[in-house]
VOPAGU-2260 file (C-alpha; in pm, 1 decimal, decimal comma):
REM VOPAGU-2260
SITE   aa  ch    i         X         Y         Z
SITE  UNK   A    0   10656,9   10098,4    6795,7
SITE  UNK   A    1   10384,3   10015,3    7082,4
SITE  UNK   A    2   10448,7    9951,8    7428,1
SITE  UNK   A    3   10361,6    9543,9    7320,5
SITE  UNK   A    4   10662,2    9570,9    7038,9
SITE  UNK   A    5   10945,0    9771,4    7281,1
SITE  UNK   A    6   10842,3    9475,1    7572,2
SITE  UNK   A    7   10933,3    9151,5    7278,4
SITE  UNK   A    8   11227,6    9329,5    7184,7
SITE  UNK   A    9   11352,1    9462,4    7509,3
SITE  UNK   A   10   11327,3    9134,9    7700,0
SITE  UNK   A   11   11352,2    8850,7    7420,4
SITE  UNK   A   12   11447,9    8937,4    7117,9
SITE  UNK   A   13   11766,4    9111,1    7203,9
SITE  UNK   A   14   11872,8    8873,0    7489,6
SITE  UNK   A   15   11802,4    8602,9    7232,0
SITE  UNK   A   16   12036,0    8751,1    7002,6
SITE  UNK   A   17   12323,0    8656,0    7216,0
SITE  UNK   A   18   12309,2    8326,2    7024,3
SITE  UNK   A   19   12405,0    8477,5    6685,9
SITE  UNK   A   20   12768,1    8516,0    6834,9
SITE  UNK   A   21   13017,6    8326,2    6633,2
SITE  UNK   A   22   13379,9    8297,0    6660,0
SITE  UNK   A   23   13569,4    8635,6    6620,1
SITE  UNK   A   24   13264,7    8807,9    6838,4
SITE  UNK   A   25   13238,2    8501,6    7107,8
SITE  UNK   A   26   13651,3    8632,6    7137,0
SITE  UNK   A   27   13607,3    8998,9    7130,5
SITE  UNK   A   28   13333,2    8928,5    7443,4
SITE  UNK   A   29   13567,0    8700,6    7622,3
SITE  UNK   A   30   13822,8    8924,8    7604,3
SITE  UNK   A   31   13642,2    9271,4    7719,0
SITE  UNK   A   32   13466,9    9042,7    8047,3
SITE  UNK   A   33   13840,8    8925,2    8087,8
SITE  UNK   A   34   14019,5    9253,4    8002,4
SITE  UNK   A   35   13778,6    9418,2    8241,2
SITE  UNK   A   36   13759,0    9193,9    8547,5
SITE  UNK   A   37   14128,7    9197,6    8550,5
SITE  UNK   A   38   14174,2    9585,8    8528,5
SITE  UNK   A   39   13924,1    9617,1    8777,3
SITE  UNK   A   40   14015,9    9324,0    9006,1
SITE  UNK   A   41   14354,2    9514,5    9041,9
SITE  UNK   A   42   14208,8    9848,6    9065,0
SITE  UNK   A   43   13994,9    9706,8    9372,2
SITE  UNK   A   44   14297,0    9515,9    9518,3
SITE  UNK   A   45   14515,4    9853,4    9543,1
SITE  UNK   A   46   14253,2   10049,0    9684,7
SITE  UNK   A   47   14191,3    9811,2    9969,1
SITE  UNK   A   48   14543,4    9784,2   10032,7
SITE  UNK   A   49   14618,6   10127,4   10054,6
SITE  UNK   A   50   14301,4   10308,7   10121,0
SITE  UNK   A   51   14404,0   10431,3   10417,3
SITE  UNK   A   52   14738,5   10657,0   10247,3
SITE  UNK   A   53   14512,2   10737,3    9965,1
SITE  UNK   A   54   14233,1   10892,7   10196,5
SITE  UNK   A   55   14530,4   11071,2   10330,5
SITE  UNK   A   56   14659,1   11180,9   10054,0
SITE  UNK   A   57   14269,1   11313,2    9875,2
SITE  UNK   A   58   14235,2   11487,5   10256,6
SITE  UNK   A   59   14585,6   11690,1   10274,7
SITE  UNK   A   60   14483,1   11749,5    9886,2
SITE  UNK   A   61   14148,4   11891,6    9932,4
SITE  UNK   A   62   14111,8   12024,1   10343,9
SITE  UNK   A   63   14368,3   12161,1   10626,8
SITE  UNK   A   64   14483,8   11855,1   10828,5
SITE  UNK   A   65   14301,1   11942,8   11096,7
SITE  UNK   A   66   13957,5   11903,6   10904,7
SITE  UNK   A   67   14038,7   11527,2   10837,5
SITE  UNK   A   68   13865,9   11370,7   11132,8
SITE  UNK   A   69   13523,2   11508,0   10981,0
SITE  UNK   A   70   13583,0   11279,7   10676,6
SITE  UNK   A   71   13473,8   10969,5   10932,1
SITE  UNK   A   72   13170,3   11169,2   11017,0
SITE  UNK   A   73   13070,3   11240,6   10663,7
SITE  UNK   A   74   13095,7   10901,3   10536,6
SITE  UNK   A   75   12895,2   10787,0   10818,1
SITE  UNK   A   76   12649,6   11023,5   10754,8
SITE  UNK   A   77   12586,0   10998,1   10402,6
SITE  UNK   A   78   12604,3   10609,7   10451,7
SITE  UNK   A   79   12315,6   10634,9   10697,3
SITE  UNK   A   80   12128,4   10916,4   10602,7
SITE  UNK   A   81   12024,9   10726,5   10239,4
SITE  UNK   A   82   11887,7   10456,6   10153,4
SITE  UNK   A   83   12054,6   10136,1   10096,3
SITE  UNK   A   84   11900,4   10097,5    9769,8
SITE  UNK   A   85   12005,6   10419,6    9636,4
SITE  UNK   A   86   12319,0   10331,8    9748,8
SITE  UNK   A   87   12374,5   10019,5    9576,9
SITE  UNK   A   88   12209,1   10173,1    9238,2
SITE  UNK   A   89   12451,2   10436,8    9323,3
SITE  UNK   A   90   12764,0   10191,5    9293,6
SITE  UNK   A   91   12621,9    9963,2    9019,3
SITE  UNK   A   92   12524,1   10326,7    8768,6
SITE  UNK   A   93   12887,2   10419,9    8867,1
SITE  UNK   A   94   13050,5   10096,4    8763,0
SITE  UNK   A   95   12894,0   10086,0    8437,7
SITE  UNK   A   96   13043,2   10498,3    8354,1
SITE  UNK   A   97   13363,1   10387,5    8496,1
SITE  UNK   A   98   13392,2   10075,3    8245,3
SITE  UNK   A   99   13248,3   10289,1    7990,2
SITE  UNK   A  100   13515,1   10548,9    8000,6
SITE  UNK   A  101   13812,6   10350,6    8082,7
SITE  UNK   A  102   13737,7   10043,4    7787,6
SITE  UNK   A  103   13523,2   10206,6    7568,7
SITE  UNK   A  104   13750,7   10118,9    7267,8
SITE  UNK   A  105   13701,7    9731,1    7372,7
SITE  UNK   A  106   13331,1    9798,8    7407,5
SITE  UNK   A  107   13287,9    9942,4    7068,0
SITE  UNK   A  108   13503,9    9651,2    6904,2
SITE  UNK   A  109   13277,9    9353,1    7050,7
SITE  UNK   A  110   12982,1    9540,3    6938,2
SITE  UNK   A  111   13146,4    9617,9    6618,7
SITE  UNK   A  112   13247,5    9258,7    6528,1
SITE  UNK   A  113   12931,9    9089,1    6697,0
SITE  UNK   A  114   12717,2    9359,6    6446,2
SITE  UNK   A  115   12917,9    9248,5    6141,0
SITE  UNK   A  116   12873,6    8871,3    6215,1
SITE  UNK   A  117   12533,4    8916,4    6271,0
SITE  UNK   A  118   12499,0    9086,6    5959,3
SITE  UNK   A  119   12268,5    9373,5    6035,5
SITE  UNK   A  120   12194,4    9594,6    5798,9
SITE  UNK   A  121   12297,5    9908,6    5961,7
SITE  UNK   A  122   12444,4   10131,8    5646,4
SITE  UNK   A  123   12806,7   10259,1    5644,0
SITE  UNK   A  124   12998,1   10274,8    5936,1
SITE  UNK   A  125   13150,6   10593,3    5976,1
SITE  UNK   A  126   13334,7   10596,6    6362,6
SITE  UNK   A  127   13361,3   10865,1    6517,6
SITE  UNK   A  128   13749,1   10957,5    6594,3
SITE  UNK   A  129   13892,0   10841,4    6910,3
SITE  UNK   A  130   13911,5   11187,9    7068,0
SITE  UNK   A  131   13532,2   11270,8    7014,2
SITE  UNK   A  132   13415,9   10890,9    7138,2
SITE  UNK   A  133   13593,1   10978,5    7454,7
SITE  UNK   A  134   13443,0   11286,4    7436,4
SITE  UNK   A  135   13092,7   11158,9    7402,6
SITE  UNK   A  136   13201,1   10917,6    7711,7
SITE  UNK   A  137   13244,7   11236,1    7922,3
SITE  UNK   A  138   12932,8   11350,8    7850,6
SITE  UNK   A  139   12792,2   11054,3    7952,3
SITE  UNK   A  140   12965,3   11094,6    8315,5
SITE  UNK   A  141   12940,2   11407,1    8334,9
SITE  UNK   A  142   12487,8   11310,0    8335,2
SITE  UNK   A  143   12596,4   11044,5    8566,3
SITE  UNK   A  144   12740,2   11283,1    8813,6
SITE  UNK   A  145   12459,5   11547,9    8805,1
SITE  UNK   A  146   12187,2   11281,2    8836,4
SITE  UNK   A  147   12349,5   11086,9    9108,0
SITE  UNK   A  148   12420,9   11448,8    9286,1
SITE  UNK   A  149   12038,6   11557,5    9251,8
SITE  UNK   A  150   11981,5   11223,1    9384,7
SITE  UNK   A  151   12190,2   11202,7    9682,7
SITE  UNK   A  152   12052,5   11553,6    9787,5
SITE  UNK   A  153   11714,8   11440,4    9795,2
SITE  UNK   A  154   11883,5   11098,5   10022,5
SITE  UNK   A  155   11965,6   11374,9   10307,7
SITE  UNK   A  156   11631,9   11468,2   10383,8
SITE  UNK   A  157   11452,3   11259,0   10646,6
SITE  UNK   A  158   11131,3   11298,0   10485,7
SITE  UNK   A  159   10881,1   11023,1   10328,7
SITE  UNK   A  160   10840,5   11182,4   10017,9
SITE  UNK   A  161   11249,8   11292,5    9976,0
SITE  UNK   A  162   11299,6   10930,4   10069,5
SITE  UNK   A  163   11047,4   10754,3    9785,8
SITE  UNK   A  164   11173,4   11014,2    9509,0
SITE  UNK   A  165   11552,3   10982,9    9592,0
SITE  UNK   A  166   11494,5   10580,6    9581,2
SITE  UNK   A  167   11236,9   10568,3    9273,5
SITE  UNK   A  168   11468,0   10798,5    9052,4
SITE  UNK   A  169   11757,5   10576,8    9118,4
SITE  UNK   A  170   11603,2   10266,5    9036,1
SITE  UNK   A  171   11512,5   10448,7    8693,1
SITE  UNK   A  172   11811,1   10636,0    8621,5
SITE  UNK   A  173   12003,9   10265,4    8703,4
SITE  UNK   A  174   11763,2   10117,8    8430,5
SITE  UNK   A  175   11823,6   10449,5    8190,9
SITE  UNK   A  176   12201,3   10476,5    8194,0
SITE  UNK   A  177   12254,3   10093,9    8152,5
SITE  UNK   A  178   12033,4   10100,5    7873,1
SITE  UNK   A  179   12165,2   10419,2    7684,2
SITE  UNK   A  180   12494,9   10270,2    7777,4
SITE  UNK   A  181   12454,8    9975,7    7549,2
SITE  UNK   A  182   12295,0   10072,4    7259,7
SITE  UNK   A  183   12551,7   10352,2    7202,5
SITE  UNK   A  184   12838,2   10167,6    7092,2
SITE  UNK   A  185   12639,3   10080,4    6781,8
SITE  UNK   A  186   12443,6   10408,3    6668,6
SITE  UNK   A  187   12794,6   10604,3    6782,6
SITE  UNK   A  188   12967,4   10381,6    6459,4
SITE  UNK   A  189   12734,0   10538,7    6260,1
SITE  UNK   A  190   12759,8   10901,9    6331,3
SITE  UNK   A  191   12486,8   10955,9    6582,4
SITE  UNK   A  192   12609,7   11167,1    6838,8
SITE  UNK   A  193   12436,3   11142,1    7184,4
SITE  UNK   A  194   12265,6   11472,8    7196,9
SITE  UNK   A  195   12038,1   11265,9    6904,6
SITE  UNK   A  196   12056,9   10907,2    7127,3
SITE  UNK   A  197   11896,1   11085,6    7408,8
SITE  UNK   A  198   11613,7   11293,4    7179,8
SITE  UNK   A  199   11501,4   10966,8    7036,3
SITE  UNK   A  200   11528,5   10713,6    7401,6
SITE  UNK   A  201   11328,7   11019,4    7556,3
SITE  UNK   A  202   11096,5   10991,2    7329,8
SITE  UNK   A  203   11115,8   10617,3    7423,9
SITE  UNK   A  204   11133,0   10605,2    7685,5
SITE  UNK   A  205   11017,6   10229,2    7794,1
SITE  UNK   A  206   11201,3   10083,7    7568,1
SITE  UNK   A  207   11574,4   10154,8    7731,3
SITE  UNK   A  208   11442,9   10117,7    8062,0
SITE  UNK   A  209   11293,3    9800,4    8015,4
SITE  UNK   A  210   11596,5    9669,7    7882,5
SITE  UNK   A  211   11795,5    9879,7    8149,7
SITE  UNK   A  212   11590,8    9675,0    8378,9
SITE  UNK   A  213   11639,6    9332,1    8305,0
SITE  UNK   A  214   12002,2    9348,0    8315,8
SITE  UNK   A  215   12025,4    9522,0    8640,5
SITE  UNK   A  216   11730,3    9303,0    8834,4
SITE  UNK   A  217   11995,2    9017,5    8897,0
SITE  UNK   A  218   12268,9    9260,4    9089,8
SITE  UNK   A  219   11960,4    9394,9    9243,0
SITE  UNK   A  220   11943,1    9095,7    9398,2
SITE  UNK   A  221   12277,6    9078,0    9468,7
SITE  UNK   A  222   12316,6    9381,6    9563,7
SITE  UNK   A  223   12020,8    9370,3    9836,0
SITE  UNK   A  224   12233,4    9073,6   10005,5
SITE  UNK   A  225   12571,4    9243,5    9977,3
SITE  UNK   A  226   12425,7    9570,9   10184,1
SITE  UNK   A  227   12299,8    9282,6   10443,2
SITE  UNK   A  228   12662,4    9185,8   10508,6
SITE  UNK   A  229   12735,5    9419,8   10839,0
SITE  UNK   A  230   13053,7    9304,7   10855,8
SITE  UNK   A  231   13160,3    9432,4   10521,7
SITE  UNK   A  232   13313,1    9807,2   10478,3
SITE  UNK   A  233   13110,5    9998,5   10195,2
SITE  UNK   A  234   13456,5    9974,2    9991,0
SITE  UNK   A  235   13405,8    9638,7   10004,8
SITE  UNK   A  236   13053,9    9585,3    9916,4
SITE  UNK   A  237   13101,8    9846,8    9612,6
SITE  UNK   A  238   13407,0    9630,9    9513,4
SITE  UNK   A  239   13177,7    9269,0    9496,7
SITE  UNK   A  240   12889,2    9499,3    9308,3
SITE  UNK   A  241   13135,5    9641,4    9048,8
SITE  UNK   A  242   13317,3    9288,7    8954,5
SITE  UNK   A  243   12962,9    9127,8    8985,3
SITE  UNK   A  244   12818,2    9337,8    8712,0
SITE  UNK   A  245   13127,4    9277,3    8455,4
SITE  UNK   A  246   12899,1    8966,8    8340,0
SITE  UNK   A  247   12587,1    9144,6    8298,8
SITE  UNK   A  248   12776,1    9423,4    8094,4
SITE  UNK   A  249   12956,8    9145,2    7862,6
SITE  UNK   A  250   12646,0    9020,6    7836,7
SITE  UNK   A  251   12452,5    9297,5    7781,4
SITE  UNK   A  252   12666,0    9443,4    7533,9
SITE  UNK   A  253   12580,2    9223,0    7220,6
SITE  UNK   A  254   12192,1    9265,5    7338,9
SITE  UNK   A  255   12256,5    9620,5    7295,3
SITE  UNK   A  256   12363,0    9622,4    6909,1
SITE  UNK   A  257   12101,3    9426,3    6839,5
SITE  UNK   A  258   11840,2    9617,4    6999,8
SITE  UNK   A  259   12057,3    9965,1    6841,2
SITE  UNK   A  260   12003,1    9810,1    6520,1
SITE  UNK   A  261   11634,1    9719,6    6514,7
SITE  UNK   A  262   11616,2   10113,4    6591,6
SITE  UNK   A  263   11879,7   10275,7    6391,3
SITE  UNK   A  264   11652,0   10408,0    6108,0
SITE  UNK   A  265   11404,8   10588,0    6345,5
SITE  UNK   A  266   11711,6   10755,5    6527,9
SITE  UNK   A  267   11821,6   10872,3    6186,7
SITE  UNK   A  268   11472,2   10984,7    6109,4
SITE  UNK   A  269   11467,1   11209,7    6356,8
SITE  UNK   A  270   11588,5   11584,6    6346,4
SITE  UNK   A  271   11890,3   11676,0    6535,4
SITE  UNK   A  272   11850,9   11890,1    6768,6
SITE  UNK   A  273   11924,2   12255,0    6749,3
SITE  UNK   A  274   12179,5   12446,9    6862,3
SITE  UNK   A  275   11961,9   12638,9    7121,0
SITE  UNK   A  276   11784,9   12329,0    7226,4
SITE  UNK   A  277   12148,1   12182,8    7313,3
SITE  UNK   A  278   12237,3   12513,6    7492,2
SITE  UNK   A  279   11965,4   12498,9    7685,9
SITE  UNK   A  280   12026,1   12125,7    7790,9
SITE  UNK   A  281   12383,9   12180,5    7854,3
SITE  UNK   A  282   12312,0   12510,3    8052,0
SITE  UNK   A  283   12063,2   12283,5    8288,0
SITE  UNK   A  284   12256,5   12018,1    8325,2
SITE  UNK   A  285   12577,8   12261,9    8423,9
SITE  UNK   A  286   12377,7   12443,8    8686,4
SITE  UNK   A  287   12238,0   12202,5    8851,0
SITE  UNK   A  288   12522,3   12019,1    8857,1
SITE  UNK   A  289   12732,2   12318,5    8989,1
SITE  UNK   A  290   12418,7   12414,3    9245,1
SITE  UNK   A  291   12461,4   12061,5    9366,1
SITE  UNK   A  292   12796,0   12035,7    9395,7
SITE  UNK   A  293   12851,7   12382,4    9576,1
SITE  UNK   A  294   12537,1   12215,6    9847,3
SITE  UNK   A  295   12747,4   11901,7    9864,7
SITE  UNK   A  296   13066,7   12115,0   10011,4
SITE  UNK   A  297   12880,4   12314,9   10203,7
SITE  UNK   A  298   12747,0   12007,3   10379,7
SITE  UNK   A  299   13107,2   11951,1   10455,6
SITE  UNK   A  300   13178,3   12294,3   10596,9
SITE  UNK   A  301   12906,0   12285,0   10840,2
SITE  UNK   A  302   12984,9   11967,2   10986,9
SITE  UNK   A  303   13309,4   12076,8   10992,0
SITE  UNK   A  304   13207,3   12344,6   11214,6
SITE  UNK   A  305   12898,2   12175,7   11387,2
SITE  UNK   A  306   13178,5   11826,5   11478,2
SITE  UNK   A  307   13382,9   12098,9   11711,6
SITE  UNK   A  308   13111,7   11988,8   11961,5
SITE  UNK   A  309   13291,7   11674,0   11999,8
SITE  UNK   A  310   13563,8   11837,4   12088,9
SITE  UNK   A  311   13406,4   12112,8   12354,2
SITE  UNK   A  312   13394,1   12131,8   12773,8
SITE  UNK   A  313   13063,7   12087,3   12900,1
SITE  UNK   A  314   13000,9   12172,2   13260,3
SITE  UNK   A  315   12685,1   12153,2   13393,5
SITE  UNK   A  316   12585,9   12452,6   13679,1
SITE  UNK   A  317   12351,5   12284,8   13951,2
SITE  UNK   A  318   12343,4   12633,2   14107,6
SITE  UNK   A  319   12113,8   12714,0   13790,1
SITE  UNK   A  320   11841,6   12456,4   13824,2
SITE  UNK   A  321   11484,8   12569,3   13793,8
SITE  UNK   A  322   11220,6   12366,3   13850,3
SITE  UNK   A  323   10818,9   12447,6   13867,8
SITE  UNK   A  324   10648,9   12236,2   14139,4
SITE  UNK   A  325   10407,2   12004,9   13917,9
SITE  UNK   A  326   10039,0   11895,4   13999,3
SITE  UNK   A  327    9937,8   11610,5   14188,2
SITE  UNK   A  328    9736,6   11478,0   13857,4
SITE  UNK   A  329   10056,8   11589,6   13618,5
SITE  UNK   A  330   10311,7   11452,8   13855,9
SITE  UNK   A  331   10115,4   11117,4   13831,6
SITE  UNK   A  332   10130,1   11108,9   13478,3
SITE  UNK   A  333   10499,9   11088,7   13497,4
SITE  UNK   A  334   10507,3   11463,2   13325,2
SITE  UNK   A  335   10705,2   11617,7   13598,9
SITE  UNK   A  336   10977,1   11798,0   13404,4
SITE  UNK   A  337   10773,8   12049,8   13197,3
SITE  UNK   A  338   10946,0   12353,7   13333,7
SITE  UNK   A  339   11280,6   12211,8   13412,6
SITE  UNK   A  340   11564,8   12422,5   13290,2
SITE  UNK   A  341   11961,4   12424,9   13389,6
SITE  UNK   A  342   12252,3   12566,7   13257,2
SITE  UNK   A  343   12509,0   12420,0   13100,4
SITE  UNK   A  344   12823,9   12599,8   13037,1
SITE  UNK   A  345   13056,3   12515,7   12667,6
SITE  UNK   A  346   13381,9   12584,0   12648,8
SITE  UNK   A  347   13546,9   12555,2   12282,1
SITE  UNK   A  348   13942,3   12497,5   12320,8
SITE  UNK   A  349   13963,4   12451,2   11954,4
SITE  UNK   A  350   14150,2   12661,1   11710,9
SITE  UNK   A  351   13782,8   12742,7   11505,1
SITE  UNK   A  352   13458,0   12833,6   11573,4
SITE  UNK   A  353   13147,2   12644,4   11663,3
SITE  UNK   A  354   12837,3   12747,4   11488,7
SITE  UNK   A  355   12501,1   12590,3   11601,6
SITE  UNK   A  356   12140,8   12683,0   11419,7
SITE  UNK   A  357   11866,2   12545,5   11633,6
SITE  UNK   A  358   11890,3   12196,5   11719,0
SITE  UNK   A  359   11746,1   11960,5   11971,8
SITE  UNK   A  360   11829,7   11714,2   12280,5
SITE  UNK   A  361   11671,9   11400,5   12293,4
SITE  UNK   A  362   11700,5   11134,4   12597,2
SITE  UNK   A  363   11669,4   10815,8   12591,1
SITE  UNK   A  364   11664,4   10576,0   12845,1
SITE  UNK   A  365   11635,8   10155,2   12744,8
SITE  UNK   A  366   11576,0   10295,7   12366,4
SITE  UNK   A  367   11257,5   10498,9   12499,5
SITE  UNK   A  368   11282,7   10872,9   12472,2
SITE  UNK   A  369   11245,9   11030,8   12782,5
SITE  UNK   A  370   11266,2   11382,8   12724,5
SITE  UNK   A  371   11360,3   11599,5   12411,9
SITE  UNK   A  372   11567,9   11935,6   12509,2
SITE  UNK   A  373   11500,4   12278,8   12253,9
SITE  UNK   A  374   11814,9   12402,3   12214,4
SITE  UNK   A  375   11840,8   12783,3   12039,4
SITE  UNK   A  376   12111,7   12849,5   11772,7
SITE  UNK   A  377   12402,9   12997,8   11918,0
SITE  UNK   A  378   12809,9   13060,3   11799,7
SITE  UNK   A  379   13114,0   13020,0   12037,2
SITE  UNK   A  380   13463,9   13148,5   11871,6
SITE  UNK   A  381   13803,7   12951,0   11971,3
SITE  UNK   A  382   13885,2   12955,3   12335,6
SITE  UNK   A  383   13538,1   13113,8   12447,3
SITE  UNK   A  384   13315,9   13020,0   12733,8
SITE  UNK   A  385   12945,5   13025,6   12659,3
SITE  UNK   A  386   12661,6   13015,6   12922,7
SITE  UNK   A  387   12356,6   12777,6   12745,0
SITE  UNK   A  388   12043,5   12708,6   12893,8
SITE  UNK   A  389   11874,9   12410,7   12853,3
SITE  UNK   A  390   11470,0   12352,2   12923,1
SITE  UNK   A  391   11313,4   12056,5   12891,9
SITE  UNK   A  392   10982,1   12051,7   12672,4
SITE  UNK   A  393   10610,1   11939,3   12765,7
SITE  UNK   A  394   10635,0   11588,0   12618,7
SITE  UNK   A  395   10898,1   11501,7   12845,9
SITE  UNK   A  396   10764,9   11144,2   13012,5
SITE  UNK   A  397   10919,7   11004,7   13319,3
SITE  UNK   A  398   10641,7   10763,7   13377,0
SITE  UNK   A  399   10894,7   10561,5   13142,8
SITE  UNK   A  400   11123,1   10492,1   13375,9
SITE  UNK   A  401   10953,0   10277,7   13576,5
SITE  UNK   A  402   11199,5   10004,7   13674,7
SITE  UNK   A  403   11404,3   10058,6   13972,2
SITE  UNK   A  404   11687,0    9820,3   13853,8
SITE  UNK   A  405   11691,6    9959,1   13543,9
SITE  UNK   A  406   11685,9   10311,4   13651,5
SITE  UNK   A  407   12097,9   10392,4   13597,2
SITE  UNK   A  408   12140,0   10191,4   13286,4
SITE  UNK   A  409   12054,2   10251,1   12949,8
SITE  UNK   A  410   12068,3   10612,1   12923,6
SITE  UNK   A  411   12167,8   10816,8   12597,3
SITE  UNK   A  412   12192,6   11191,1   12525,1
SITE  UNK   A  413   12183,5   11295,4   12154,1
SITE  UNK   A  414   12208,5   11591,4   11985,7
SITE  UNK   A  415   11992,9   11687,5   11657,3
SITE  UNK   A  416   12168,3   11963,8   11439,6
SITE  UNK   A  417   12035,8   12101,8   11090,4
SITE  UNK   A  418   12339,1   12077,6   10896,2
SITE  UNK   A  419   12121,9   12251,4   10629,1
SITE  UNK   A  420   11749,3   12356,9   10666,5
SITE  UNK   A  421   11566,7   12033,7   10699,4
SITE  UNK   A  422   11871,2   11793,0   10681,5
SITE  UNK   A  423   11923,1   11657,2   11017,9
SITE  UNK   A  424   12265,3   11539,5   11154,6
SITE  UNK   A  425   12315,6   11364,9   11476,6
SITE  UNK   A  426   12603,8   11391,1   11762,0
SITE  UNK   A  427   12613,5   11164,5   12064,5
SITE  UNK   A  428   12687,6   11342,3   12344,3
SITE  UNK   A  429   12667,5   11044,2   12605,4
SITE  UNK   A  430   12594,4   10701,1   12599,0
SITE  UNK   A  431   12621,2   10492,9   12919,9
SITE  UNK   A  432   12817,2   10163,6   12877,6
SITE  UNK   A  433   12637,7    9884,6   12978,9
């Protein structure tokens, strides 16, 4: 099958096959969309109403009570430190699993019935018992998770490249999963596992993206409109993605028999794969998911320990001040502050310690940095006092501030920490109301 053959039957022959539904199958889909919008409707309607005593309860579950304020400060970093699209592809991926697992026995009977009525000629069906299609679900999110792990790492770094590779393998695991997701039902009902789904689609790749693709492209749009809503909690814009995309799924699902069926025989063709082969895969897949679920908590440890800056006693020692007379020419320039250092002491009242790696200062003044601060890694243990010294670096610029009235507004002191090499998280240490 060329690329020209997996494009017709990707993007019009299988939509167009929607029109083959009769009767017992038009039911079976109207009662899966129903079924599902309902269950999920109410799923969506608890959570928002008690979201606040479920948080709770996860927290006192998971952490001591006195690490829950850091859950405020990790949502709001993961939410700001990734994109918005791999986000949203992030939400829409995780909808489709979470229907998948919870109504996959619906799923597989509208496929089943809309196969029948269509009269493809797909052998003998021989299902799978309910045990091992819930089993072969699992699998499924258990891919899901690793991926969207991998992915989210990638997210944290505030490079270009991290950036373009954690949005581009979104978009195509979005397009992968949705399309494996559909055609499943119908190769599952005749006895081919996933470990032999996946050989063949990566194989074929196009083909399941393609059709991944034009299913997803309309909440894509939606999606890009939801995440413009400021005024919406990230709850809430995952809740409109996840009861937008029951239509595309009830709709997608009788594309996806008979785009399953127009394969079948080459899935069968091909040799399963071996017992080392599937070793191997699982052994990947469980270490990377382990390695990036081990990174993820450690994420939370440190800014566990890196937040207890929020909570410290700075006092700044004028007595300490050291300052380098300038040149005419530099002082000119507005570069005054090259070799300006001061002391500022920390106190840490809290019950744990505060460990800092090297971070960084930056001031800003009317949104224009003013001065960036090098601040070396240091540790301060519960209840100690700690003398730091702060010097300002070359590129500090007061020719900046050039306006006298707005000279004491505007000004905002930030703090840079590596929460892990390379992954940058930021505490505001002052910010002057305005």
């Amino acid at each position: 099958m060329n690329s020209i053959q997996q494009l017709k039957l990707a993007w019009i022959e299988s939509p167009l096959s929607v029109s083959r539904m009769k009767k017992n199958s038009l039911g079976w889909g109207l009662t899966y969309a129903i079924t599902t919008f309902v269950l999920f409707a109410l799923f969506i309607w608890l959570l928002l109403s008690n979201q606040h005593a479920i948080k709770d309860s996860i927290l006192n579950y998971l952490f001591p009570k006195s690490w829950h304020s850091i859950s405020e400060k990790l949502a709001d970093f993961m939410f700001d430190s990734q994109k918005k699209a791999v986000l949203s592809n992030m939400v829409l991926s995780g909808s489709l699993v979470l229907a998948s697992i919870c109504l996959f026995p619906l799923k597989e009977k509208f496929s089943a019935v809309f196969e029948k009525e269509a009269k493809y000629s797909n052998g003998e069906v021989k299902e799978y018992p309910l045990h091992i299609q819930a089993l072969e679900e699992t699998k499924l999110f258990l891919l899901y998770l690793t991926a969207q792990s991998v992915i989210l790492w990638l997210g944290y770094y505030p490079f270009q490249w991290t950036s373009a590779l954690s949005v581009g393998l979104s978009y195509l695991f979005l397009f992968f999963t949705f399309g494996l997701d559909m055609i499943s039902p119908t190769l599952q009902r005749h006895r081919i596992s996933y470990s032999l789904i996946l050989k063949f689609v990566l194989s074929r790749p196009l083909l399941v993206t393609l059709f991944g693709l034009l299913y997803s492209a309309p909440l894509l749009i939606i999606s890009h409109f939801v995440f413009k809503q400021e005024s919406l909690s990230f709850l809430e814009m995952s809740s409109i993605l996840f009861l937008s995309n029951i239509v595309f799924l009830s709709l997608a699902i009788p594309a996806g028999t008979h785009l399953a069926s127009n394969i079948i025989k080459e899935v069968q063709e091909i040799r399963p794969p071996s017992k080392s082969s599937s070793a191997r895969a699982y052994t990947v897949v469980g270490l990377l998911l382990s390695a990036s679920l081990f990174l993820h908590s450690r994420i939370v440890v440190s800014l566990h320990h890196k937040s207890q800056l929020l909570k410290a006693e700075y006092d700044l020692d004028w007595s300490s001040i050291k300052l380098d007379m300038p040149s005419l020419s530099t002082l000119a320039n507005g570069q005054a502050l090259s070799n300006f250092s001061v002391d500022v002491v920390i106190t840490n009242p809290t019950e744990f310690d505060i460990i800092i790696e090297s971070s960084e200062i930056v001031v800003e003044q009317e949104n224009e940095v003013i001065a960036s601060v090098d601040l070396n890694g240091f540790e301060l243990a519960s209840g100690e006092k700690k003398r730091i010294k702060l010097k300002l670096k070359s590129d500090s610029n007061l020719s900046l501030v050039n306006d006298f009235d707005t000279l004491f507004q505007g000004w905002r002191i930030d703090m840079y920490i590596d929460v892990w090499p390379g992954i940058p998280f930021m505490l505001n240490i002052f910010e002057q109301e305005t």
